[in-house]
C-alpha positions as CSV (number, residue, x, y, z in Angstrom):
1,X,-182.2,-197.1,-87.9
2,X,-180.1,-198.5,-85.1
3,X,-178.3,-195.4,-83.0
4,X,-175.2,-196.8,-83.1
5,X,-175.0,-197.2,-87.3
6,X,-176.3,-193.7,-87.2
7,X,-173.9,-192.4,-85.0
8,X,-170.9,-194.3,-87.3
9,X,-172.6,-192.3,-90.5
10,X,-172.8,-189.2,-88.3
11,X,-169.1,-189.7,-87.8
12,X,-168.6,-190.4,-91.3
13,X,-170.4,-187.4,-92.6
14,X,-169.2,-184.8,-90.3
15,X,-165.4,-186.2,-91.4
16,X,-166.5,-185.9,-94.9
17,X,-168.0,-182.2,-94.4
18,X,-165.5,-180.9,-92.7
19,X,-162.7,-182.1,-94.8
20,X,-164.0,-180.2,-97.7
21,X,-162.8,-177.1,-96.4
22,X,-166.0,-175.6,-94.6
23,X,-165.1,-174.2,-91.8
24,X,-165.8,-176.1,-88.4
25,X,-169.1,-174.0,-87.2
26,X,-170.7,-174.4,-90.3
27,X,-169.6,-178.0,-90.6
28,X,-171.2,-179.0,-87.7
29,X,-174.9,-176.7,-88.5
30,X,-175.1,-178.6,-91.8
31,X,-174.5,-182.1,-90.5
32,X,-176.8,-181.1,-87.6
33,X,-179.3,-179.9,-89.6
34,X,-179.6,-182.5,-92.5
35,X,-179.7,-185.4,-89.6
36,X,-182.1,-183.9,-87.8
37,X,-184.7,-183.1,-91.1
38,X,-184.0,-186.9,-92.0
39,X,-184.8,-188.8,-89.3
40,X,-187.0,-186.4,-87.2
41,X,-188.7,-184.4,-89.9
42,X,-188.5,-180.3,-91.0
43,X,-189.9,-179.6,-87.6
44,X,-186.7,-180.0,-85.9
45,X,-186.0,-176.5,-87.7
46,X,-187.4,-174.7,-85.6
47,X,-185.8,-175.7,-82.0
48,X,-182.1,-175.0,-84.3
49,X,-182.3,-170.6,-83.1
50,X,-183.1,-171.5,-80.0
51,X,-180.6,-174.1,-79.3
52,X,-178.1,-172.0,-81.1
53,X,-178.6,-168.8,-79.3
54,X,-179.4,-170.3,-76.1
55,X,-175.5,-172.3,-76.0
56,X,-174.2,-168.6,-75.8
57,X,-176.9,-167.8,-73.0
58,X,-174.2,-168.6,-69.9
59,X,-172.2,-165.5,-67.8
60,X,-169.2,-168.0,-67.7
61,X,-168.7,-167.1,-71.7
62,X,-167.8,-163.8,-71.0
63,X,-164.4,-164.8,-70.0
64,X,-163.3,-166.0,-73.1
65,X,-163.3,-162.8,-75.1
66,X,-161.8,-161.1,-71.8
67,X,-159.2,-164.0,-71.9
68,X,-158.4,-163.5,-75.4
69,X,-157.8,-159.6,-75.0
70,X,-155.8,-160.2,-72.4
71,X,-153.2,-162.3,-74.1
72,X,-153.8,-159.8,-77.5
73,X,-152.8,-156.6,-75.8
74,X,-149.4,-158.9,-74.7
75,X,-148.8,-160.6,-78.3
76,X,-148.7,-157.2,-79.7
77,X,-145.9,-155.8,-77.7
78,X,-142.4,-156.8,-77.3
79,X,-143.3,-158.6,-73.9
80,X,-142.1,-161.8,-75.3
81,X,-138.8,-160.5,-76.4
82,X,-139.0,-159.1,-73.5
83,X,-139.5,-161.9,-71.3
84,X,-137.2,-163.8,-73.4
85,X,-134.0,-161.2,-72.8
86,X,-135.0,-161.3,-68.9
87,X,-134.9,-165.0,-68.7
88,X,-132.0,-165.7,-70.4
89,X,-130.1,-162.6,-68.4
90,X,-130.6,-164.2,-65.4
91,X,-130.2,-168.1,-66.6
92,X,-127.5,-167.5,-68.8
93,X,-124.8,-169.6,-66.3
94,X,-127.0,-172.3,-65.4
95,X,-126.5,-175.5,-67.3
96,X,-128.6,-175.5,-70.5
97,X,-129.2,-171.9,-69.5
98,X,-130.3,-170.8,-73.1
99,X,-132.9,-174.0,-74.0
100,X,-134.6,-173.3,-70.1
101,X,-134.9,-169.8,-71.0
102,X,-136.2,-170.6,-74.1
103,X,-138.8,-173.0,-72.8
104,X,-139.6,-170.9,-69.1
105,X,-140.5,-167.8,-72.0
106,X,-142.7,-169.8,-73.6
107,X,-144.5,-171.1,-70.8
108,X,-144.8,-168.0,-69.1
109,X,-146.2,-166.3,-72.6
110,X,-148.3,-168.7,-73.2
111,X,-149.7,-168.5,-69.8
112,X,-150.0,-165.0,-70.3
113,X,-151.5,-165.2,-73.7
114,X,-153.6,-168.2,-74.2
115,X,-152.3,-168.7,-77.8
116,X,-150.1,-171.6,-78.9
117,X,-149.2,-170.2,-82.2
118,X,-148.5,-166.3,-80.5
119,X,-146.1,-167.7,-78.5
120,X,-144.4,-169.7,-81.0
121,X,-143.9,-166.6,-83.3
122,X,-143.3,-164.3,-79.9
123,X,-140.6,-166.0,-78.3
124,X,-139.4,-168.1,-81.5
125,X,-138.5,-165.0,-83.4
126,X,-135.7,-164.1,-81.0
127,X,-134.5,-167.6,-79.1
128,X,-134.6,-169.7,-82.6
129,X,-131.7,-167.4,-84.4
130,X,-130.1,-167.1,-80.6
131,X,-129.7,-170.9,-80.3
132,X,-128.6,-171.1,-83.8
133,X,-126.1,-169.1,-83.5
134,X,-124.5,-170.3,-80.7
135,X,-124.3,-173.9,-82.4
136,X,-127.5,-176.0,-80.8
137,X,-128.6,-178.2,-83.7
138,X,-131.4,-177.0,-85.7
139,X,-133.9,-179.9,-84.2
140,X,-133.5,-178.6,-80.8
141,X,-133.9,-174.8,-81.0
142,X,-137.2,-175.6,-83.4
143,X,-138.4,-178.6,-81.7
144,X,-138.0,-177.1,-78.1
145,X,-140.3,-173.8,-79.5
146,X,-142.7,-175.3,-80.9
147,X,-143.5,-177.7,-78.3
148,X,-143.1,-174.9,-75.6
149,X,-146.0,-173.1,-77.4
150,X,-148.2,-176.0,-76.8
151,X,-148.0,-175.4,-72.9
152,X,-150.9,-172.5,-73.5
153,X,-153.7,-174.6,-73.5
154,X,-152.8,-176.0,-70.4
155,X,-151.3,-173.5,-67.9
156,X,-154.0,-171.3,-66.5
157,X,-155.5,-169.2,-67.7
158,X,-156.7,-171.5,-70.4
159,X,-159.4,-171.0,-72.6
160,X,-159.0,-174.6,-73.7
161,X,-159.8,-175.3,-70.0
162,X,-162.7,-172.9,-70.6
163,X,-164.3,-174.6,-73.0
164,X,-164.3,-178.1,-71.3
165,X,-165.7,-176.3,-68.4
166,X,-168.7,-175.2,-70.0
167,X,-169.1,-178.5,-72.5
168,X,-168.8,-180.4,-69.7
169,X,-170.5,-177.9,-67.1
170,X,-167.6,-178.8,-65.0
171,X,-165.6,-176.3,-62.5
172,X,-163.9,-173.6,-64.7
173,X,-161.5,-173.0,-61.5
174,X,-160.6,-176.7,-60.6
175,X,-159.8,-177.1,-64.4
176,X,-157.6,-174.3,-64.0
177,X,-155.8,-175.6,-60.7
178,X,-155.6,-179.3,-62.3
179,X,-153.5,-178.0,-65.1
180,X,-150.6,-176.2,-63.1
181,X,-148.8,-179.3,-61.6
182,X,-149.0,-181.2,-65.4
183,X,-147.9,-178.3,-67.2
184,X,-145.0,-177.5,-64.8
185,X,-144.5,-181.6,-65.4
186,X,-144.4,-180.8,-69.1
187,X,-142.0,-178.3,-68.6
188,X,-139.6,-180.0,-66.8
189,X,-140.0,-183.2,-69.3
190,X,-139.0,-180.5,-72.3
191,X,-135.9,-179.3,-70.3
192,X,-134.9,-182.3,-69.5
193,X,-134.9,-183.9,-72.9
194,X,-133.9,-180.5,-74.0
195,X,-130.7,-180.5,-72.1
196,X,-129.9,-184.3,-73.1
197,X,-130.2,-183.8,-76.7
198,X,-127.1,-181.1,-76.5
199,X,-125.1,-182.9,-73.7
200,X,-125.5,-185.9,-76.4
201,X,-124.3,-183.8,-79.2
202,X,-121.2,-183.4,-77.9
203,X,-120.8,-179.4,-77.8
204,X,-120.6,-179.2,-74.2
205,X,-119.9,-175.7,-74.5
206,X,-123.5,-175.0,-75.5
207,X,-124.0,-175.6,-71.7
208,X,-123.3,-171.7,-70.7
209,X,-123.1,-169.0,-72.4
210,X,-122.3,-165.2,-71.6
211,X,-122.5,-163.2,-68.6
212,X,-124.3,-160.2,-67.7
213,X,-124.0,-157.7,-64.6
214,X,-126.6,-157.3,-62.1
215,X,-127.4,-154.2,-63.4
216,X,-128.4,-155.7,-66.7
217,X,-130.3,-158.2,-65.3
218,X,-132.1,-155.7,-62.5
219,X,-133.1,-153.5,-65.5
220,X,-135.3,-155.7,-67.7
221,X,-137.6,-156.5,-64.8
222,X,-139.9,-153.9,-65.1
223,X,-141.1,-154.5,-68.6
224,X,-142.3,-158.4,-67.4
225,X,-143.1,-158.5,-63.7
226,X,-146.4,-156.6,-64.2
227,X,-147.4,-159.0,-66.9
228,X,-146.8,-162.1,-64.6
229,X,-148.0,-160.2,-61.2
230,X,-151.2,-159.9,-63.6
231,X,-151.6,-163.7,-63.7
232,X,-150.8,-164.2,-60.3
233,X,-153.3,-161.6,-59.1
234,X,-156.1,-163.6,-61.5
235,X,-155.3,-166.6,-60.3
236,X,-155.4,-164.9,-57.0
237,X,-158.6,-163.3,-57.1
238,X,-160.4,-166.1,-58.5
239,X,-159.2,-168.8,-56.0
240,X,-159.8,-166.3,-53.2
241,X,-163.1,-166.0,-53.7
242,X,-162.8,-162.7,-54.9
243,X,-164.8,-162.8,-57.9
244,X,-165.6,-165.4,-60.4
245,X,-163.8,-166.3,-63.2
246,X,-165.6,-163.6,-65.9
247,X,-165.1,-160.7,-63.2
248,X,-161.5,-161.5,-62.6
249,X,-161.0,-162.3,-67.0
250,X,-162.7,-158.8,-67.2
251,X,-160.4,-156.8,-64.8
252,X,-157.2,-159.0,-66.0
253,X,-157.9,-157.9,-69.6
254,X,-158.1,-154.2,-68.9
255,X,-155.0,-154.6,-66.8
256,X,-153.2,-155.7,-69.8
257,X,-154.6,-153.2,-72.0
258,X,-152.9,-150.6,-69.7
259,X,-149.7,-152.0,-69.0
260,X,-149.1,-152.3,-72.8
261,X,-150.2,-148.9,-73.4
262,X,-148.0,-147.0,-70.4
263,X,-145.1,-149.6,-70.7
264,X,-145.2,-150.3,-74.6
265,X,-146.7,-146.9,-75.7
266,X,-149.3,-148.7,-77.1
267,X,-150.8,-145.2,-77.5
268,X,-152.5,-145.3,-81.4
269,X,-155.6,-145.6,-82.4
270,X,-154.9,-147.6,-85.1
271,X,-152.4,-150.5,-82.6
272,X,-155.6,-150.2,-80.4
273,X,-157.8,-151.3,-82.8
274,X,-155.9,-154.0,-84.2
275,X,-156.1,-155.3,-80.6
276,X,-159.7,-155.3,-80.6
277,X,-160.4,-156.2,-84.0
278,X,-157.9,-159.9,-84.1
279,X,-159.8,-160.5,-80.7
280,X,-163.0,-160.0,-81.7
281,X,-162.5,-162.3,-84.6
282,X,-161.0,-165.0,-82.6
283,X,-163.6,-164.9,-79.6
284,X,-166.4,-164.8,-82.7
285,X,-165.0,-167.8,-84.3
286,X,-164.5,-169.7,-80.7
287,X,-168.2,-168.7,-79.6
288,X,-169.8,-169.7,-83.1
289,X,-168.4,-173.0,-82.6
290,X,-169.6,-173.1,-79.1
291,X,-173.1,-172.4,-80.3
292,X,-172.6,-174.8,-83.1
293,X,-171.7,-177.9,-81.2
294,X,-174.6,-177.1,-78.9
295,X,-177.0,-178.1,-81.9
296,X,-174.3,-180.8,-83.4
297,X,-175.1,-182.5,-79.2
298,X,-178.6,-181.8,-79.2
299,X,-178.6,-183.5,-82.7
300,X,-176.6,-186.4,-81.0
301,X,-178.8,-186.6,-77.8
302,X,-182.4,-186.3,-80.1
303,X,-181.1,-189.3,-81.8
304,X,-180.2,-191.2,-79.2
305,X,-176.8,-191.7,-80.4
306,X,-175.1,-190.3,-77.5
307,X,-177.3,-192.5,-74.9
308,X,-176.6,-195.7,-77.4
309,X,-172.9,-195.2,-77.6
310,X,-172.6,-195.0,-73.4
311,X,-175.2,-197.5,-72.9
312,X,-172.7,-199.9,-75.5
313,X,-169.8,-199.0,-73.8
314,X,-171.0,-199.8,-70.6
315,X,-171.8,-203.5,-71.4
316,X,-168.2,-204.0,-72.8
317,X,-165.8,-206.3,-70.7
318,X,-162.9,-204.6,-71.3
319,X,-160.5,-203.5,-68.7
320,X,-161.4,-199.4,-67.8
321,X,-157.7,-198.7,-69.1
322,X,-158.2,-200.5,-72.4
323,X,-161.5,-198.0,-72.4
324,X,-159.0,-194.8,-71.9
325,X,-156.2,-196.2,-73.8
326,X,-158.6,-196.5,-76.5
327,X,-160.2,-192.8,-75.9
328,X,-156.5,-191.4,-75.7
329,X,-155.9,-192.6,-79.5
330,X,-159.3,-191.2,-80.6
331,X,-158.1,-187.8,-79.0
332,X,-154.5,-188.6,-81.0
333,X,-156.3,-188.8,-84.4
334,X,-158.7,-186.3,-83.7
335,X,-156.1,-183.4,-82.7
336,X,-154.0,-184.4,-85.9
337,X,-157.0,-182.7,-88.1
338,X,-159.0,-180.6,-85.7
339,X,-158.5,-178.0,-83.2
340,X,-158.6,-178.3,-79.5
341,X,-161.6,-176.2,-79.3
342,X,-163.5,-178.6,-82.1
343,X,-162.7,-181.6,-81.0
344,X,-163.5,-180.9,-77.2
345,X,-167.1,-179.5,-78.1
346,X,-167.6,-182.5,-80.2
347,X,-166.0,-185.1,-78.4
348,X,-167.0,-184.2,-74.8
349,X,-170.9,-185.1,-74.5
350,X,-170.0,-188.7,-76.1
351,X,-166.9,-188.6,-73.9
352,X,-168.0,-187.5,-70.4
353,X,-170.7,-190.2,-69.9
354,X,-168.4,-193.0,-70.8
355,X,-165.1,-191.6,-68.5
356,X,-167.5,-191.1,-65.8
357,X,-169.4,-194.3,-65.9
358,X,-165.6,-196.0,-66.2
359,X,-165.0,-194.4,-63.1
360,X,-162.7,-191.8,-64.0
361,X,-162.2,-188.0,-62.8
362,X,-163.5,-185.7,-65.5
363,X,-161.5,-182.6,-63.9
364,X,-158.2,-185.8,-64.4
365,X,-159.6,-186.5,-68.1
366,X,-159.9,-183.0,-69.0
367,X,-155.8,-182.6,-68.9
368,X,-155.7,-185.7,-70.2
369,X,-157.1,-184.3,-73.2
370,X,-155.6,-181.2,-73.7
371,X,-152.4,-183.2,-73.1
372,X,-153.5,-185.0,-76.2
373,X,-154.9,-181.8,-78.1
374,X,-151.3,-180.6,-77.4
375,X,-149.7,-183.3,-79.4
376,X,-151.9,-182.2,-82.0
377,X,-150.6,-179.0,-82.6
378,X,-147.1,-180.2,-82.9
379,X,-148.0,-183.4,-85.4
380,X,-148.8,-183.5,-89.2
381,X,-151.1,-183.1,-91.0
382,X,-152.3,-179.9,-89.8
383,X,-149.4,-179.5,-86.9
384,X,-149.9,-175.6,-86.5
385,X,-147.3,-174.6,-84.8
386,X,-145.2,-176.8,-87.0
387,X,-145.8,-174.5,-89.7
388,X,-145.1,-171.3,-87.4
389,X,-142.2,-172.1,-86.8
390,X,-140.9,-173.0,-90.8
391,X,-142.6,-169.6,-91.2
392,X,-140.5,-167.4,-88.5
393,X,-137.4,-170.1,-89.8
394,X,-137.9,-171.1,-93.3
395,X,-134.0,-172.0,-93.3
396,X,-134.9,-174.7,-91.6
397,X,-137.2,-177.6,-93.4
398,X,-140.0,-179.0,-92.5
399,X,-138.7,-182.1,-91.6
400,X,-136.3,-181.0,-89.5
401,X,-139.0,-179.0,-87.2
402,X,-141.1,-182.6,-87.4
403,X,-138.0,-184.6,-86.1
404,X,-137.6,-181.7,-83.5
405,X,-140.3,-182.1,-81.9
406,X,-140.9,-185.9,-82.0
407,X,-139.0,-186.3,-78.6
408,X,-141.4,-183.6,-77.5
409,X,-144.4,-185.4,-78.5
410,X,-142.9,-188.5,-76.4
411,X,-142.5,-186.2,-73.4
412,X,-146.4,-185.6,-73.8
413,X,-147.2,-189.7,-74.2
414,X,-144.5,-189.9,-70.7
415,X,-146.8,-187.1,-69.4
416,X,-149.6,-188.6,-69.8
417,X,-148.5,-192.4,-68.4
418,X,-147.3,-190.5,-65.5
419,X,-150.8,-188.9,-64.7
420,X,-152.6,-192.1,-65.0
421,X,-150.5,-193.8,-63.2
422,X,-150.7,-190.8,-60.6
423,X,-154.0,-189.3,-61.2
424,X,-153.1,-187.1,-57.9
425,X,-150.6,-184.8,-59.8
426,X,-153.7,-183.4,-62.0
427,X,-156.6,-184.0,-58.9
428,X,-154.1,-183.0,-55.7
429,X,-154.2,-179.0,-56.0
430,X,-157.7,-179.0,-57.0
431,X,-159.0,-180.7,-54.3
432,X,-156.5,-178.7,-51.6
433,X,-157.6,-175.2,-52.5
434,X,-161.5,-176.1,-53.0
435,X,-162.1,-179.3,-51.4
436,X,-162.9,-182.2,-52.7
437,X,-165.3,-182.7,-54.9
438,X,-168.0,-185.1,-54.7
């Protein structure tokens, strides 16, 4: 059969399989497996333990789970209340001082945590009601939540970033330096719009709010600088050559364990374990997956479908922006059903070859895809954090939350124009603190 009609009905059936509600590891074994025993015999069985097991054979793994404990050990302490409170203490008279905070607390915690849907319950559970109640419309104090809870998969540390890295066997610490400059980017795109969209409703005096002494604002510090001197000193450690980027995830994650147990009194047993046990699940699921795609591309690659599909692509005469303009919406419809982790591992061996032969930067593409994989999570069908937030708010519909964060989704689509028109902003900081790369 040709590879590129097999690689349309490998599309077809992986769509089909995973849309009946197995979950994504499996989805991808069983298409993997019934591919390869049709079209290159029961043999093929045989290689699947070794491929599988040996995906999960690489040191830089190790940082995921450490990743994922670190931001469990925050999510299950009041640091995002926390970090709220502190923010909006000391932004409460700048213009728009309560939507910044709002937004700065989410990036921050989902820096800190890694989790789009943590932050959205961490930080939503105490700015959503706040904004409320001081009169910002409903689409606003959702929208502005929910899309700040996306900025986790793209401010280091990212286990997004992670992933990519070790799908694409690309520099774990240049992915993490090409996502600061974009997500501050984002950041500033969500204020912006955020600060518009209340000017425009006419209740100026949602621009400031309260005041508060120094003293109040002096005495909430030093429940949240420890958490963010922890990020710095990661980011630190690993760009300083310190030690790599499962050493520092390691040290980060016991560092967080202690901070929540001498400033939180995270003390029991049972709080402990809870800790251990939701991050344990989570790295499980993410490294199952990992392994999982490794057979779903070796599947791909023993067909020749991956080869084919590059090959086809490279004897196009289209224009290379046409190419990523085209990409960019298969990322779109992708993200709408999938998650980010799923769709990278799948996409990124068909992907790679054809950005790279284009021309383009993969450390550029990969925030160009999580930029996309961010959209997802704030989009229907599947929308997660969509559905976060009408849990923490279920005053508020659906539709509202949707309409919400529609100007948020445009700030991504601005966000991402911007970088390819400047690919610098993602490739600049990389390049400064580890050279270039050739």
């Amino acid at each position: 059969m040709d590879p590129l009609l097999l690689g349309a009905l490998v599309a077809i059936s992986t769509i089909i399989v995973l849309f009946s509600g197995v979950s994504v590891a499996m989805g991808l074994l069983i298409v993997s497996a019934g591919f390869l025993i049709i079209f290159d015999g029961m043999r093929s069985l045989e290689l699947m333990p070794e491929i599988l097991f040996g995906k999960l054979d690489n040191f830089a793994l190790l940082s995921i789970p450490m990743f994922i404990i670190m931001g469990s050990s925050i999510a299950s302490t009041r640091a995002g209340a926390d970090l709220y409170e502190a923010l909006e203490r000391w932004l409460t008279r700048v213009p728009g001082g309560l939507v910044i905070s709002n937004l700065g607390a989410c990036a921050l915690f989902a820096a800190m945590s890694g989790s789009s849907p943590a932050t959205c319950a961490a930080i939503g559970k105490m700015g959503i009601p706040e904004m409320r109640k001081r009169g910002y419309p409903d689409g606003v104090a959702a929208g502005s939540i929910a899309a700040g809870g996306t900025l986790g998969i793209l401010i280091p540390p990212s286990v997004t970033m992670i992933v990519y890295g070790i799908a694409t066997e690309t520099s774990i610490g240049r992915l993490f330096l090409a996502g600061v400059i974009p997500g501050l980017l984002l950041v500033a795109l969500f204020m912006a719009w955020s600060l518009y969209s209340t000017w425009k409703s006419g209740d100026a005096g949602l621009l400031t709010a309260g005041n508060y002494t120094w003293r109040e604002k002096f005495e909430i510090l030093p429940r949240v600088l420890p958490f963010i001197g922890i990020i710095i000193g990661v980011l630190y450690a690993m760009y300083g050559g310190i030690a790599t980027p499962s050493e520092t995830a390691a040290v980060g994650a016991l560092l967080c364990l202690i901070i929540a147990m001498v400033i939180y009194r995270l003390w029991q047993p049972s709080a402990l374990w809870v800790v251990l046990r939701d991050s344990t699940k989570e790295s499980v699921m993410i490294l199952f997956i990992i392994a999982a795609a490794g057979v779903f591309s070796y599947m791909l690659s023993s067909l020749f479908i991956t080869q084919s599909i590059a090959e086809w692509i490279g004897t196009l005469d289209v224009n290379r922006w046409v190419l990523m303009g085209t990409v960019n919406v298969f990322l779109l419809i992708a993200g709408f059903f999938l998650p980010p982790v799923a769709v990278i591992l799948m996409a990124a061996p068909i992907l790679l070859p054809i950005i790279t032969t284009a021309g383009f930067d993969p450390i550029w593409f990969a925030v160009i895809l999580t930029i996309n994989m961010e959209i997802g999570l704030i989009s229907p069908p599947v929308g997660l954090n969509l559905y976060v937030i009408n849990g923490i708010a279920p005053d508020i519909s659906l539709k509202t939350i949707l309409m919400g964060s529609l100007p948020f989704v445009a700030c991504m689509v601005i966000a991402i124009i911007l970088l390819c028109l400047f690919p610098g902003l993602a490739t600049w900081l990389p390049d400064a603190v580890m050279g270039p790369s050739f």
